[in-house]
NUDO-211646 format. One line per field, with one value per residue: residue number from 1; x negated, y negated, z of N, C-alpha, C in turn. Coordinates in Angstrom, 3 decimals, m for minus. Atoms other than C-alpha are relative to their C-alpha. Layout:
% residues N
num c(NUM  ...)
nc1 c(X  ...)
nc2 c(Y  ...)
nc3 c(Z  ...)
cac1 c(X  ...)
cac2 c(Y  ...)
cac3 c(Z  ...)
cc1 c(X  ...)
cc2 c(Y  ...)
cc3 c(Z  ...)
% end
This chain:
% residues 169
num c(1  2  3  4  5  6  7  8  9  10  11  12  13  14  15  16  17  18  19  20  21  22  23  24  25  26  27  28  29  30  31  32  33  34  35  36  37  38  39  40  41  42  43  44  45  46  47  48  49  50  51  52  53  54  55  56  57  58  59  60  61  62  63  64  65  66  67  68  69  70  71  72  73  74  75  76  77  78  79  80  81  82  83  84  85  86  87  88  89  90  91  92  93  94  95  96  97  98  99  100  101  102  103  104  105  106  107  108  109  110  111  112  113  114  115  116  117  118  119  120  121  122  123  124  125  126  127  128  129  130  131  132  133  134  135  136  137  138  139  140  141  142  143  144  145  146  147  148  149  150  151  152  153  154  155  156  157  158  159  160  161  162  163  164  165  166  167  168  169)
nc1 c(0.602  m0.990  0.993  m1.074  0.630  0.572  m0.008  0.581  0.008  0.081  0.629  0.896  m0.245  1.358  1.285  0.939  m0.265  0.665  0.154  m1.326  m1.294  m0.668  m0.858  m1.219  m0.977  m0.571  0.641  m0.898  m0.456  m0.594  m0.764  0.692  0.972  0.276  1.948  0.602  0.914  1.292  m0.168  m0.829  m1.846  m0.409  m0.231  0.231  1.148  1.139  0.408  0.961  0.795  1.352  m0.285  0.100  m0.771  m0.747  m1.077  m1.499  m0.877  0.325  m1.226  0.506  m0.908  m0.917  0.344  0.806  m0.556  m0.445  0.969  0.584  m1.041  m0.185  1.271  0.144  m1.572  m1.054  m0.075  m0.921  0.002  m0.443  1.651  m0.040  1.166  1.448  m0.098  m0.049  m0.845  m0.714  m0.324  m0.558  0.129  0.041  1.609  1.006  0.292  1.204  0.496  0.003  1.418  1.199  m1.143  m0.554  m1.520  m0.909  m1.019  m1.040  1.140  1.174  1.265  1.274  1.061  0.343  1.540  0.725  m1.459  m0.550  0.456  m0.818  1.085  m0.323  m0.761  m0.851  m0.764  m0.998  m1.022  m0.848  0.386  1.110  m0.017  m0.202  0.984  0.722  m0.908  m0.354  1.662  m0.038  m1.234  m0.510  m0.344  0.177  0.095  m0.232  0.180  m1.359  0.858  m1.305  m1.346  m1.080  m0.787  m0.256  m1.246  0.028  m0.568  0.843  1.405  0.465  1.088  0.716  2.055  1.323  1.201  0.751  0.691  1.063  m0.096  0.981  m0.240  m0.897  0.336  m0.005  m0.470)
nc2 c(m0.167  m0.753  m0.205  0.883  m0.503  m0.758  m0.875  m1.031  m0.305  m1.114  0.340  1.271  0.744  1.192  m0.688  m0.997  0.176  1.480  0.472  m0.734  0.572  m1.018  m1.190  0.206  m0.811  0.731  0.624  m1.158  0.792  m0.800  0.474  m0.727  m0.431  m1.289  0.875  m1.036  0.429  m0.096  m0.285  0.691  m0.208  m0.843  0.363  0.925  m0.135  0.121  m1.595  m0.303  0.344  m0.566  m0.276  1.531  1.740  1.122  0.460  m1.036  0.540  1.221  0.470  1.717  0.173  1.189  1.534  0.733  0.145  1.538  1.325  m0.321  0.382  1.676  0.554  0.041  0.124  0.164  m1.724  m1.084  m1.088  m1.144  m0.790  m1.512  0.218  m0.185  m1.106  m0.361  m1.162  0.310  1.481  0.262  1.609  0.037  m0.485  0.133  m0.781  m0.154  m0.493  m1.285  m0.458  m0.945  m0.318  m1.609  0.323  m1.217  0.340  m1.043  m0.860  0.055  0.873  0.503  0.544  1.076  0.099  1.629  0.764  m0.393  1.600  0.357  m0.367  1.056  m0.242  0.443  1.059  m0.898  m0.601  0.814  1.416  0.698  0.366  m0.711  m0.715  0.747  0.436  m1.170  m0.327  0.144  m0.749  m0.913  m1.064  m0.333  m1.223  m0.659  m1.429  m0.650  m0.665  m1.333  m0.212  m0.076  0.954  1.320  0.668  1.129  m0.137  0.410  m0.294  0.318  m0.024  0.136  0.201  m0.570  1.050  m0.012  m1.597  m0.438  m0.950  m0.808  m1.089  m0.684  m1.054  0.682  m0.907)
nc3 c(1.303  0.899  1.213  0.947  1.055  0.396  1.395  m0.056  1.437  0.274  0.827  0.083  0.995  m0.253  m0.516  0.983  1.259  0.022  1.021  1.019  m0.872  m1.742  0.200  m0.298  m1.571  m0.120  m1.527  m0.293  m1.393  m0.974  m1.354  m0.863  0.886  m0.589  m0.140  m0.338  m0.530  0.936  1.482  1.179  0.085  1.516  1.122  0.364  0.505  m0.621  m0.612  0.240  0.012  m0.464  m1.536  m0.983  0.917  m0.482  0.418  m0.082  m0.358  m0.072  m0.692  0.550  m0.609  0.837  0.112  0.681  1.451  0.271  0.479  0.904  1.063  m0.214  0.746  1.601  0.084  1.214  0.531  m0.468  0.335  m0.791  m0.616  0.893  1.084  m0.751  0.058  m1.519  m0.239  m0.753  m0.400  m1.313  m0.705  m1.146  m0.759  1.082  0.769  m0.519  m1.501  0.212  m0.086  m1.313  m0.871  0.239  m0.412  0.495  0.424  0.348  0.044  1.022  m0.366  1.185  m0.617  0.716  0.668  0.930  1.019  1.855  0.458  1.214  1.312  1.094  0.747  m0.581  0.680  1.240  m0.574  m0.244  0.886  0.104  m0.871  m0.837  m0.665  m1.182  m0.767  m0.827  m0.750  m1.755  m0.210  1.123  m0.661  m1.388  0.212  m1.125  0.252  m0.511  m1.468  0.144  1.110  m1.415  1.451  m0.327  0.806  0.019  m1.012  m1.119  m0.519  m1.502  m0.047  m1.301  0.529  m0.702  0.433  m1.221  m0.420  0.308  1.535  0.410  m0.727  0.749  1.402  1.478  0.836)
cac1 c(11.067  12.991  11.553  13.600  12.263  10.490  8.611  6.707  5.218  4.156  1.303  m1.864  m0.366  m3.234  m5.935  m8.275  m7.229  m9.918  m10.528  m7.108  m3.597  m1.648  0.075  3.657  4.574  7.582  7.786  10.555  12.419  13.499  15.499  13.389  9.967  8.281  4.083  1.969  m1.084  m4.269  m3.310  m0.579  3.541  4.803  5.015  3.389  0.116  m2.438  m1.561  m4.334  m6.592  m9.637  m10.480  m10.088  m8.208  m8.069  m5.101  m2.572  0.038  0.510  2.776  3.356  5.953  8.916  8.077  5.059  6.766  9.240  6.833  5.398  8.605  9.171  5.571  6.331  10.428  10.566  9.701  12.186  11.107  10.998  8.049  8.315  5.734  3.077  3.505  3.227  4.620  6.743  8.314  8.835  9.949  9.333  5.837  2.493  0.781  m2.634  m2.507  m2.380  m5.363  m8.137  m4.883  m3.008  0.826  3.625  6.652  10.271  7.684  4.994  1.269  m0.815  m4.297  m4.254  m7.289  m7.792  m5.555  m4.518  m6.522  m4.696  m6.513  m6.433  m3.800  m1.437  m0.968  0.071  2.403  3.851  2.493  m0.390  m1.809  m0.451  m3.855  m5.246  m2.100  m1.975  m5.887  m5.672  m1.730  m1.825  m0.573  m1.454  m3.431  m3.037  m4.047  m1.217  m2.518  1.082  3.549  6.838  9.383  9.753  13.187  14.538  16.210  15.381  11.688  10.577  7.108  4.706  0.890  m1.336  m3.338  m5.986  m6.864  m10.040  m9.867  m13.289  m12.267  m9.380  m10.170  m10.287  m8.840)
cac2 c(m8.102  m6.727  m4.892  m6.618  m4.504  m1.847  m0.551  1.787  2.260  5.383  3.414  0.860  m2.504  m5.096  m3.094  m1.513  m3.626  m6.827  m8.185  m6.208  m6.563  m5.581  m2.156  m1.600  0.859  m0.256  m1.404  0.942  m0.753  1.883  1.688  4.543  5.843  8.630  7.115  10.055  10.050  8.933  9.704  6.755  6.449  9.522  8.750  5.639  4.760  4.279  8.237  9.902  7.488  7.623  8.759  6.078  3.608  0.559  m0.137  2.726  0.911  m2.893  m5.629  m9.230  m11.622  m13.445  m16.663  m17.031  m15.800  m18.719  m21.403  m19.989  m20.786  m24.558  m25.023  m24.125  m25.066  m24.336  m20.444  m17.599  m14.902  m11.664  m10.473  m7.390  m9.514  m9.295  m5.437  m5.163  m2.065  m3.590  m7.371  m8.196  m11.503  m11.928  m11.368  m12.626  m10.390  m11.634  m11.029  m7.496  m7.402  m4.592  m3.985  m0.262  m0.997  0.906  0.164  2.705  5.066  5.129  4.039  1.843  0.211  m2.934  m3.368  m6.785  m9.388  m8.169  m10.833  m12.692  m12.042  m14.118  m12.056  m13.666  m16.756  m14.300  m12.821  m15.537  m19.401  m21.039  m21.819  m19.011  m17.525  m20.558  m21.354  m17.869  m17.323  m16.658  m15.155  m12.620  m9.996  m7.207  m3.764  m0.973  2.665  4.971  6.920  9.338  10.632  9.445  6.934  3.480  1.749  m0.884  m2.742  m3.849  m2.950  m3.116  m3.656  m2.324  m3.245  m1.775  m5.197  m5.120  m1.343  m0.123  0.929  2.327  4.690  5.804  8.976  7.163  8.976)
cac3 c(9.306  6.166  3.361  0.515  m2.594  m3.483  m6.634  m8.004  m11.739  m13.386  m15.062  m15.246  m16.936  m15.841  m13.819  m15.971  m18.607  m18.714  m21.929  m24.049  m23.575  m20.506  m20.799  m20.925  m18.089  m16.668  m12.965  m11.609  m8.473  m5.547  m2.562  m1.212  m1.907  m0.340  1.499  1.347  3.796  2.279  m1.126  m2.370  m2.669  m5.063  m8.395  m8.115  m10.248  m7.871  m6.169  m5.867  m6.982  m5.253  m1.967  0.875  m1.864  m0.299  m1.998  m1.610  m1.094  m1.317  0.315  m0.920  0.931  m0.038  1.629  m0.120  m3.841  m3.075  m2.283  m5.213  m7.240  m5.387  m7.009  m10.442  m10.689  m14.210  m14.147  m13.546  m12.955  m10.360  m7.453  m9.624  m12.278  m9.363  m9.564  m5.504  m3.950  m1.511  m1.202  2.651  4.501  7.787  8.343  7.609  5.767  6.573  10.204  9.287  8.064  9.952  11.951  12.093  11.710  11.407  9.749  9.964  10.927  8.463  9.965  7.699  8.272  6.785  4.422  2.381  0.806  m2.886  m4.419  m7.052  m10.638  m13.693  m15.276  m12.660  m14.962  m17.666  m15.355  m14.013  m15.425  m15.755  m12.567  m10.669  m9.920  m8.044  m6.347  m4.810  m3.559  0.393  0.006  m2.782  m0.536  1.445  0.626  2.797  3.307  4.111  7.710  7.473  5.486  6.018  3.328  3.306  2.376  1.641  4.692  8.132  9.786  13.200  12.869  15.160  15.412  16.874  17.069  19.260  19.670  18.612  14.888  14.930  17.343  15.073  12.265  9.017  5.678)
cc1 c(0.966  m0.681  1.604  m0.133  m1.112  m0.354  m0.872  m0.597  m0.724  m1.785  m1.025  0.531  m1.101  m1.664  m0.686  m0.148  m1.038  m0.312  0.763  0.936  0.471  0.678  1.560  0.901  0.585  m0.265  1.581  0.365  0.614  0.622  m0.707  m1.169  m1.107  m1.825  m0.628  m1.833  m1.248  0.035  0.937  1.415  m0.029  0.554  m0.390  m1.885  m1.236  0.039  m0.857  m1.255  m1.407  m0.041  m0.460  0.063  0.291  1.351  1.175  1.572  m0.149  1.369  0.044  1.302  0.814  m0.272  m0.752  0.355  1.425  m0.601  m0.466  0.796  0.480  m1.511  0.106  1.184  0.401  m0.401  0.595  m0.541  0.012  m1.312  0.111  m1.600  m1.671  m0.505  m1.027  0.891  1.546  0.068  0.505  0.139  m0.004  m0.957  m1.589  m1.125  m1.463  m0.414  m0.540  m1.352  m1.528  1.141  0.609  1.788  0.667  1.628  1.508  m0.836  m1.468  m1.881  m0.657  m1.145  0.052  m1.222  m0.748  1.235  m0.437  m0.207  1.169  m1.215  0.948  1.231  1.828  0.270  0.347  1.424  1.629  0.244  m1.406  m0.331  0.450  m1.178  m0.635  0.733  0.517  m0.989  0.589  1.240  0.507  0.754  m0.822  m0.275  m0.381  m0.524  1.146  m0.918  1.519  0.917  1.146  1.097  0.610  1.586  0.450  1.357  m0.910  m0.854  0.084  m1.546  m0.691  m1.291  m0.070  m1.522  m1.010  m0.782  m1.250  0.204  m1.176  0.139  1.124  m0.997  0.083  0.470  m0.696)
cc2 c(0.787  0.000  m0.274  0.767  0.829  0.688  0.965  m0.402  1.285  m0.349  m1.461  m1.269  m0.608  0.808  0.951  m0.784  m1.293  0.556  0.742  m0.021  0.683  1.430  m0.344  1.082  m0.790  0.210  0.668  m0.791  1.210  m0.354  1.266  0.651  1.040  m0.669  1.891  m0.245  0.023  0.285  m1.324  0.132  1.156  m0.807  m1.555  0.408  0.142  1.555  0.844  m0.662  0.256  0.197  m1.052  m1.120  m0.689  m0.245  1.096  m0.113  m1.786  m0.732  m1.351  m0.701  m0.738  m1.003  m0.457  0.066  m1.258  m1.220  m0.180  m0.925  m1.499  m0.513  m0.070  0.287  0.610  1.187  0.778  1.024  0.931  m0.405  1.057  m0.946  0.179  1.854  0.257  1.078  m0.580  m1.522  0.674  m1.375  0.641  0.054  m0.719  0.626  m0.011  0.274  1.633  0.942  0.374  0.167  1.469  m0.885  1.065  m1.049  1.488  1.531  0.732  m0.835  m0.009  m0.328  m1.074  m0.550  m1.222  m0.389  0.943  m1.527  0.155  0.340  m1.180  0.663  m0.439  m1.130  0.665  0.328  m1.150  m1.328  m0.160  m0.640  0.500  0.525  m1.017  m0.004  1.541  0.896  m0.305  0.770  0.351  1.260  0.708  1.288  0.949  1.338  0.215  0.941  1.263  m0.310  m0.617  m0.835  m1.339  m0.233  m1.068  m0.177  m0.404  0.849  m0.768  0.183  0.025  0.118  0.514  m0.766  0.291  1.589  0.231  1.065  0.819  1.381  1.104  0.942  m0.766  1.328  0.147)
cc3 c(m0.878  m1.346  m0.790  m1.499  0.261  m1.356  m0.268  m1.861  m0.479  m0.566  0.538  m1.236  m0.458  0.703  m1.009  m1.497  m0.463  m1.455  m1.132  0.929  1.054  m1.119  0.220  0.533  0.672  1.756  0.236  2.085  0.933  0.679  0.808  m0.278  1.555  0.080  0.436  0.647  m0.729  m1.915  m0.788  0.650  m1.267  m0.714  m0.804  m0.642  0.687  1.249  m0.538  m0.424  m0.012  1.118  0.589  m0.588  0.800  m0.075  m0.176  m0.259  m0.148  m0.282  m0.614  0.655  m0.607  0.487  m1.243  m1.919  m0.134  0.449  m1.159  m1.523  0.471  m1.059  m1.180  m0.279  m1.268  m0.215  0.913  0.245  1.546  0.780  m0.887  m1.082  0.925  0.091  1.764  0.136  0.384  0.276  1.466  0.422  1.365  1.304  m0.724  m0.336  0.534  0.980  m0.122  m0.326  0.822  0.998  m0.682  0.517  m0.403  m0.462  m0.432  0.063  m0.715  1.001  m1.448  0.563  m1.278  m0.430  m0.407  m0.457  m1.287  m0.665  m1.193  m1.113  m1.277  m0.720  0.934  m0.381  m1.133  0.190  0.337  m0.619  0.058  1.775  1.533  1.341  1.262  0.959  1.231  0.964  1.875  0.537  m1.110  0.540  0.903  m1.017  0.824  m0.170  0.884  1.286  0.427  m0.396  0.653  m1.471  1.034  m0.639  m0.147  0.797  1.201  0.559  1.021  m0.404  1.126  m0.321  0.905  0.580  1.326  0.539  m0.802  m1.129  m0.343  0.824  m0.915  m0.777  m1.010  m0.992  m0.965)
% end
């Protein structure tokens, strides 16, 4: 597995924003970003949140952003427009889900896909949103501190162990 990108933004563009325009906090690309337990990545928007945010963190893969782009040949553009934490290839995302992984030492608990939302044909084209239902990504709670980078991952699950037995955050 190889985390390929990493971002971060300071700011709500699309969430919060139904029915007025997106925001224009910029989407801030890392090569290293600091996962703090239960709380978020520093300096990203969704730290602190709320307590036991689903979404702490959140993964989306490069396969599926280039199928994405064989589907709709005639738009350029980045994973950065999906404003995901972390692009990875090499993995599929949904297995993950109700699973405790770890990645470069970091444990997550893999929560729910990162549904797609209608502002994902804004983002990207027309037709994004349907075409991405089932593999919008990946939202995670952070379970300890630690920094992600960008670069090869050994991914280790935890599949199969008894998550109710775990502490929750």
């Amino acid at each position: 597995m190889v985390i390929e990108q990493i971002f971060i933004s300071p700011g709500h563009n699309y969430f919060g924003h139904h029915e007025r325009p997106p925001g224009g906090h910029p989407l801030l690309e890392r090569e290293r970003v600091q996962c703090l337990a239960g709380r978020g990545i520093n300096g990203d928007r969704f730290l602190d949140y709320r307590e036991n945010y689903r979404g702490q963190i959140t993964f989306f893969s490069r396969e599926v952003f280039n199928g994405l782009c064989a589907a709709f040949p005639q738009v350029i553009r980045s994973p950065a427009v999906f404003r995901r934490n972390v692009i990875v290839s090499g993995v599929d995302l949904n297995a993950l889900i109700g699973q405790i992984f770890e990645l470069q030492g970091v444990r997550f608990r893999g929560m729910c896909e990162s549904r797609p939302c209608y502002w994902m044909d804004q983002a990207f084209c027309p037709g994004t949103e349907a075409w991405l239902r089932g593999k919008g990504g990946l939202r995670a709670q952070i379970l300890t501190d630690g920094f992600l980078e960008v670069g090869d991952a050994c991914l280790v699950c935890y599949c199969g162990e008894d998550l109710a037995a775990r502490p929750t955050i």
